[in-house]
C-alpha positions, -999 to +999 in steps of 0.1 A: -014+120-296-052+118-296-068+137-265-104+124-256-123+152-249-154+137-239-140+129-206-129+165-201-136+171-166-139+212-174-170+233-166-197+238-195-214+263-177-200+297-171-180+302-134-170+331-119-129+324-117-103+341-095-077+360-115-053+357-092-053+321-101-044+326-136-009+344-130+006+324-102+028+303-126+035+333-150+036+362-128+015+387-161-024+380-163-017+385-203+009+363-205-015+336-192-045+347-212-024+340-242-008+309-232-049+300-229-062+314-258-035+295-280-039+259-263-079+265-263-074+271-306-053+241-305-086+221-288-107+236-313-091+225-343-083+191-327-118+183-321-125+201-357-107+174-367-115+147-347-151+150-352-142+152-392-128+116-387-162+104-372-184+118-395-165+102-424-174+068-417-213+080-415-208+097-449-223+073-479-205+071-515-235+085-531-261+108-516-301+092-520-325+117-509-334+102-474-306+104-466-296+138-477-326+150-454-322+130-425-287+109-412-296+102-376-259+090-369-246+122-380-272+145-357-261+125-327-227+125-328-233+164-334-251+166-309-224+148-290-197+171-300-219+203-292-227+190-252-185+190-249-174+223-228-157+247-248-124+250-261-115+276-238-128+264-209-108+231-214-084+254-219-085+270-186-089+241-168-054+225-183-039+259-174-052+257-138-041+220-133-007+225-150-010+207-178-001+230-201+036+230-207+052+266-222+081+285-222+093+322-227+113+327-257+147+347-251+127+374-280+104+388-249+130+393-227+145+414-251+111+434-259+108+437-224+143+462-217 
C-alpha cells in the first residue's frame, strides 16, 4: 500500500506537545515513544524508496556532462521531498489520530513479572 506523503497533514515546524497525550492509549510514555520511533523508520524508508522510484525515471542511460552538472527535474523533486515534515512528526501525528495499529506481544508481559 503506497502512502502519499505529500498530503501529510503533520507539522514541519517544531510544537511544543503534551505528553500526557502520548500515553493515553498505552498507559507507559516509552511504550509509545517506541511504537513512534518504529512507525516514523517505517516512513523514512518508504519515502527513501518512494522518492528512489521518481528519480529513476529522471535518470538518463548514459551520463553527458550537462547533465551530470545540472538535472533540474531531479533538484525539484528534491526539493520536493525535503519541504515534507519529518518522519517522526508524521509519525506522531498518526500516533495522536490513531492510525497506528500495534499490539503487545505475550513476551512483555512476561518481562514485566
Amino acid at each position: 500500500m503506497k502512502t502519499d506523503f505529500k498530503k501529510s497533514n503533520a507539522e514541519t515546524m517544531a510544537i511544543t506537545r503534551n505528553v500526557r497525550d502520548f500515553d493515553k492509549d498505552t498507559d507507559n510514555i516509552y511504550e509509545s515513544v517506541v511504537i513512534m520511533s518504529k512507525r516514523a523508520n517505517q516512513i523514512s524508508l518508504e519515502i527513501k524508496e518512494q522518492m528512489q522510484e521518481e528519480m529513476q525515471e529522471f535518470t538518463p542511460a548514459q551520463d553527458t556532462l550537462d547533465e551530470v552538472y545540472e538535472n533540474r527535474d531531479m533538484i525539484e523533486l528534491a526539493k520536493s521531498y525535503e519541504r515534507l515534515p519529518k518522519p517522526a512528526s508524521m509519525a506522531i501525528e498518526e500516533f495522536l489520530e490513531k492510525k497506528i495499529y500495534f499490539k503487545e506481544s505475550p513476551d512483555a508481559e512476561a518481562q514485566n513479572v
